[in-house]
Every structure is written in C-alpha cells, then in structure tokens.
N, C-alpha and C positions, 0 to 999 in steps of 0.2 A: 170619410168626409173628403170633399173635392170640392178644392176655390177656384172658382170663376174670372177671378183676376190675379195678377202677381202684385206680390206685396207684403208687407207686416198687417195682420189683423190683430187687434187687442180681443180678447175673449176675460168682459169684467163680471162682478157680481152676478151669479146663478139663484132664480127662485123655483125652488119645488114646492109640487104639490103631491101628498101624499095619501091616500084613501085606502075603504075601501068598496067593494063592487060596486055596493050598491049606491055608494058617496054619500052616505049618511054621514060618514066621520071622515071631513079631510081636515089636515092639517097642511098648513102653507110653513113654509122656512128660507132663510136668506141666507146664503152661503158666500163671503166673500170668495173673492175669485181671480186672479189676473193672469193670463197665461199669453205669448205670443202664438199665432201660428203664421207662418213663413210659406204663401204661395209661389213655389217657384215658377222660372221662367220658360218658355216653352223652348224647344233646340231646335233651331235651323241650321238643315244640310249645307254643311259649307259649298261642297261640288255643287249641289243643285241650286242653293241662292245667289253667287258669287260670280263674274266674269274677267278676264282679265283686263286690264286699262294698258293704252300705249303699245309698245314695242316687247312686253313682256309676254312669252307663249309657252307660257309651262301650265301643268293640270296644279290643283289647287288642295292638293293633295299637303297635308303638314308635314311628311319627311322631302318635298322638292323647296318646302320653303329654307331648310335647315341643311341637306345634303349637298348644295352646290361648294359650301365651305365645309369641306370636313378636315377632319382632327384624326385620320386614322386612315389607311391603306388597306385594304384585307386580301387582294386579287387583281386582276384582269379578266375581263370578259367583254364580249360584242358587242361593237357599236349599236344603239336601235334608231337611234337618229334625233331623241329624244335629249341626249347628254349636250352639256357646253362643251363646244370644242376646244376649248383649252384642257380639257380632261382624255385626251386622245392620249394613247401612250403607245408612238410613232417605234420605234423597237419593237414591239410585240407585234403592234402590225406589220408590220415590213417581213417578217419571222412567220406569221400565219398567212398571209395573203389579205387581209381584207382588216378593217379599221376592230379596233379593239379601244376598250376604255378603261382604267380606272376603276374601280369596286370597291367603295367606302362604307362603311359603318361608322355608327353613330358610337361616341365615347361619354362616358359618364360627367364630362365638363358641359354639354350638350344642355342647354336651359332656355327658357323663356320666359320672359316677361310680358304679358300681356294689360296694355293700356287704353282703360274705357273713357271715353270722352264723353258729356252729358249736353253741353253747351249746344245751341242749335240756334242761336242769333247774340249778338253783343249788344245792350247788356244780355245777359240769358234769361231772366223775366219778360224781357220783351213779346219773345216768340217763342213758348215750351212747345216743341212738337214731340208731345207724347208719344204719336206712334211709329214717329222715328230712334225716338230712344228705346222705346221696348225692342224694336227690329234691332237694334244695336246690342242688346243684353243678350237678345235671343242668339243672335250672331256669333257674342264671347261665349253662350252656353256651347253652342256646338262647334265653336274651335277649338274651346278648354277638354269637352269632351276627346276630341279626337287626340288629341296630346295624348291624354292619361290612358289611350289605348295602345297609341304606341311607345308608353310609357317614357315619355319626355318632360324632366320636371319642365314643369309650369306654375305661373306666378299670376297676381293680377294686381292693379291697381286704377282707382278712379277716380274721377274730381268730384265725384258725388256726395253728399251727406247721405250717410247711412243709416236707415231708419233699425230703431230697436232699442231696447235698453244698452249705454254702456256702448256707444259704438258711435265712434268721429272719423277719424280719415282713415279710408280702406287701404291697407297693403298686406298681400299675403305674399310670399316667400316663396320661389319654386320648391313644387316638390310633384310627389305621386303617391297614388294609393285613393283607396276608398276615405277614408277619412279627410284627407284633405281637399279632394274632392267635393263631397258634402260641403265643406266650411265654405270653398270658392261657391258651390251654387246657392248656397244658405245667403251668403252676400250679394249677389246676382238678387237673390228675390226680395230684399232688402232696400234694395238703390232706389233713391227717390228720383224726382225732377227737380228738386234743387243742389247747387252745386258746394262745395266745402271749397273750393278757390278755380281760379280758368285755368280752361285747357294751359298755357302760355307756362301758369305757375306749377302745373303738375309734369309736363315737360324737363322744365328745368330743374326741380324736386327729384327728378330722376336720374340725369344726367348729373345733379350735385353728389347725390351720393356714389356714384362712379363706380357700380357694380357690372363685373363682367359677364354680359348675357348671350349668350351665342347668337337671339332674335331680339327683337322688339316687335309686337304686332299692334299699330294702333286701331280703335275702332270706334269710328264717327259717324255722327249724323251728317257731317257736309264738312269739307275744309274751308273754314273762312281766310278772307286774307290772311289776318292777323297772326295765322299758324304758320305760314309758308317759313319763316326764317328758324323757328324753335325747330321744326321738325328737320329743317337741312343741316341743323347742329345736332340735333339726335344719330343721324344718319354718319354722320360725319365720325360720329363716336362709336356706334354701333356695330358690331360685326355684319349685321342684316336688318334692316327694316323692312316690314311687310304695312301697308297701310290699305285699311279697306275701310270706304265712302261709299256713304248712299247714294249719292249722286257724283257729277264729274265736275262738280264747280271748283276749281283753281288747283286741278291735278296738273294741268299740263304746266305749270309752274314748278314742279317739283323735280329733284334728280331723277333720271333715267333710271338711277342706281336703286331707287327706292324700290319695291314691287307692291305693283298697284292693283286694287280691286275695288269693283263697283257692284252695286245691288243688282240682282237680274233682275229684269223688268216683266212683270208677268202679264 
C-alpha cells in the first residue's frame, strides 16, 4: 500500500464478504477495526533545494554547518581555500612553504536540535500555506536524514499539533540510529497545519530549558517580523544557528552571524 498524501489516515471498521464461486452462499460480517497509518513525507536534497543568503559561501553540506566550531584537533593539512581563515596554523605553514589548516573531527558532545516552524501568517489561521509547510517538513526530512548518515545526534521539535493517538507537543531528544530515526520521520508525517503554540513561544521553550546544542537549525515558511528578536536571542545562546527560509523576507534583519538559506527557485 502507497499513500498519496502525507499524513495520519484512520483505517475504521472493515466489512467482508465471504462466498463461494458460484455466490450462491455469501455471508457479509463487520469486523471492528481502528488502526493509524502514517504517510510520510517526501525528502528534499538539501544541496539541490537550498541556496546560500548574504555574505555566507560555504556548500550546504551538514558537517560545514557544525565543523567551523570544533571540539577536537586531529592534524594539519592544506589549505584548499575553502577553510576560515582563522583556522590557518601559521607554524606549520611557514615550516612547509605554503598555507596549511587545522584538521578537526567531530567529538561525541557534537548535537543538534532541529526546530520546525509551521506558522506562515499571524494569526496562523489567517493564511495556512500548505505547500509551504509540506516543502518545510520535506526540508527537516532530508536534513534529519543527512545527520543520521553522518551520524550526528539529532533532535527535533515543532509548534505543530501532532496528529495521532496520545500525541501533543513534539520533542524528540538527539540521538541516532534506525530507531530513532523512524520516530523523527513517524512525527514529520504526523504534523498538522495547526499549531500547539507560535513560533515566539517555541523559541523561548527552548532557550528556557538551556540545553547545550552544538547547532540549532530553524525551518520556516518565511520569517515574519515578529521573529527577528527571538531568533537574535537564540543565536546569541547558541553555539551555531543555521536558519533556512523559503523566501528572503526580513533576512537581511538578522545577524551576519546566523547562516542563512533560501528555497532554490526552480
């Protein structure tokens, strides 16, 4: 079986009918029935949907979001031209002739939290643009994906109300593996169009509980005003924020410091 849309379907009460060949003898019967099935969401190439916004020129790759700040030394090796320059280790060059860098790996403190925004006008009934929020789910499917390949826990959390039995405000916990995995995409195919409280509240729901994440990656339909100041306190806490927009409305408002991405436009 293959759904058409993402989302929670209910699958209720089944009637059979039962014969035989020739249908001289059927019998009908009603079988209670409730079961969910959870269409997930489709994955979008980060590289391929994704552009960088501003002064930011690095590839879009998830270890350049997480490697400019590392926790760990391993080496030296050659400049490609690609590296920040504050990562040049001026000794070694001067000792080989030509620029050399720093050679970090990733350490097991190394985490992310990944934050979905649903809201797409204030109030957010106003204007549900559905197919900017699916493009947004699809977006966390293939950034969540790429994490868990290169195995970087990962986390997520939404403003959304979560459709399903038994399910109110989404937060999962970074981690890795198949299992976990599943649970983030089982949520992802879950997530309604209505919201469990605004972007603003989920923000500070975050930064309240003051957990140390190596990233933050938000992921919106458009930044409205009314984010500019949550997100420069997030940033401000933050070891690294990544925030990707579908559109460019009120980025250039935002820290330098942030790293920004926009929808490629096809």
């Amino acid at each position: 079986m293959m759904g058409r849309e993402r989302g929670v379907h209910i699958l209720r009460n089944v009637s059979l009918s039962v014969g035989d060949f020739l249908g001289s003898n059927t019998e009908y019967r009603e079988i209670e029935y409730l079961q969910e099935l959870v269409v997930l969401p489709k994955s979008l190439n980060i590289a391929e949907s994704l552009v960088a916004y501003g002064n930011y020129n690095g590839d879009i790759s998830v270890k350049r979001w997480i490697i400019d700040d590392p926790l760990m030394t391993i080496g030296i090796r050659e400049y490609t031209g690609r590296e920040p320059q504050k990562y040049i280790h001026w000794n070694s060059s001067l000792r080989y002739g030509k620029l050399m860098v720093k050679n970090f790996d990733f350490t097991t403190d190394n985490n992310v939290m990944l934050i979905l925004n649903i809201e797409s006008s204030k109030p957010f009934w106003a204007d549900i643009n559905k197919e900017s929020i699916e493009e947004c789910i699809s977006l966390s499917r293939g950034v969540i994906e790429e994490f868990e390949k290169e195995k970087i826990p990962c986390g997520f959390v939404t403003n959304s109300q979560i459709n399903g039995f038994n399910y109110g405000e989404s937060l999962i916990y970074p981690g890795t593996g198949t299992t976990h995995l599943d649970y983030i995409l089982g949520t992802l195919g879950r997530v309604s169009y209505n919201i469990y409280y605004s972007f603003e509240e989920l923000i500070e729901n975050q930064m309240r509980k003051n957990e140390k994440h190596t990233t933050y990656i938000v992921i919106t339909p458009k930044v409205l005003s009314s984010y500019i100041e949550p997100v420069k306190r997030l940033n401000k806490m933050a070891n690294r924020l990544v925030l990707i927009s579908l559109d460019c409305e009120s980025l250039d408002l935002l820290d330098d410091s942030i790293i920004k991405y926009v929808r490629e436009k096809e």
